[in-house]
C-alpha positions in Angstrom: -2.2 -13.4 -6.1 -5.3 -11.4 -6.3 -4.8 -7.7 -6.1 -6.9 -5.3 -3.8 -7.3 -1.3 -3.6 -7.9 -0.1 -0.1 -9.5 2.9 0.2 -9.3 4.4 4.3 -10.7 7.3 6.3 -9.4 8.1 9.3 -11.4 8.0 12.5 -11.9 11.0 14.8 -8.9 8.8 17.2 -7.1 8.4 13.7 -7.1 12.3 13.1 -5.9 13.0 16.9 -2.9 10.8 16.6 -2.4 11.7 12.8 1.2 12.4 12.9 1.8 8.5 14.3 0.2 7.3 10.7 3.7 6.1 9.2 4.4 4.2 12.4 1.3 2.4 12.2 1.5 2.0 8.6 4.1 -0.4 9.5 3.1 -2.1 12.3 -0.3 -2.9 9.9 2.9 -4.0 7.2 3.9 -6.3 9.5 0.3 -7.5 11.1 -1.0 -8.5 7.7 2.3 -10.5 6.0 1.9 -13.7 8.6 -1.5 -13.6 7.2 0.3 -13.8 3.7 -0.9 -9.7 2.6 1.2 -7.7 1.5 1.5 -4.6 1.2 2.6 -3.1 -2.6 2.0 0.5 -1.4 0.4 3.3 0.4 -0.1 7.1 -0.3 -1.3 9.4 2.2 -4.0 11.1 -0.1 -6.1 14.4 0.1 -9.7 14.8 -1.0 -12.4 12.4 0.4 -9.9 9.3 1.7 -7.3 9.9 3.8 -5.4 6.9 2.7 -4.9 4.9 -0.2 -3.5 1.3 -0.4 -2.4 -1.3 -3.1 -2.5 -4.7 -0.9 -2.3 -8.2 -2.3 -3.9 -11.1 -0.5 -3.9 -14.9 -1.3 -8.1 -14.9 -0.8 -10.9 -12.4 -0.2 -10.8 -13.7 3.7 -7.7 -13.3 4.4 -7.7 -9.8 3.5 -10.8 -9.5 5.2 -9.7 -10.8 8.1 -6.7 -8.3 8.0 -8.6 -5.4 7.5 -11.1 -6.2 10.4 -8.1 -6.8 12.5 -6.8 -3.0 11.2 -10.2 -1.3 11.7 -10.1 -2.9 15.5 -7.5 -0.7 16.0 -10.0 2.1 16.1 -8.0 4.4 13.5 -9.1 4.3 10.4 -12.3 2.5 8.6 -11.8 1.0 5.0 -13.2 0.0 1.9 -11.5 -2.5 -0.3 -12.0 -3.1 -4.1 -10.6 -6.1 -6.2 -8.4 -5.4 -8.9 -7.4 -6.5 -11.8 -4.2 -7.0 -13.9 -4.4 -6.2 -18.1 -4.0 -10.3 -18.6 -6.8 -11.4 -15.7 -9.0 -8.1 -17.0 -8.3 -9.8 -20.4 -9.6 -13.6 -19.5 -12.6 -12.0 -17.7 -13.8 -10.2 -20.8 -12.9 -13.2 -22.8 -15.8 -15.2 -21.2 -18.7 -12.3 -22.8 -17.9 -13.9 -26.1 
């Protein structure tokens, strides 16, 4: 299953109710696995995110689905990046020869 790095900042309602962030960590756990995303971890981070997230998804739409459905919560914006194992980073350079 494809593998995706989230990358979130908190909104200014995200900040004010900061210290609910693990309880909505879970309840966005439990949003995106009906959806078939899962969660493989999250770190609270400092510098310029506020939160990092290692999320696999069966298809680009679902996860973008999932995330919408997370932003409409009105805590935190996203940005998401595909990522790639050793083997699939290996068959993708495999096709420039």
């Amino acid at each position: 299953m494809p593998t995706y790095v989230i990358l979130m900042h908190w909104t200014d309602q995200g900040v004010r109710a900061a210290a609910d962030s693990v309880t909505r960590y879970r309840q966005a756990k439990a949003m995106f696995e009906p959806a078939g995303a899962i969660f493989k971890g999250i770190w609270w981070t400092t510098g310029p995110y506020d939160l990092m997230a290692v999320v696999e998804a069966p298809d680009e739409e679902t996860l973008s689905v999932s995330l919408l459905q997370l932003a409409g919560t009105g805590n935190i914006r996203t940005e998401a990046y595909r990522a790639f194992t050793e083997t699939e980073a290996e068959q993708l350079f495999n096709k420039l020869r």
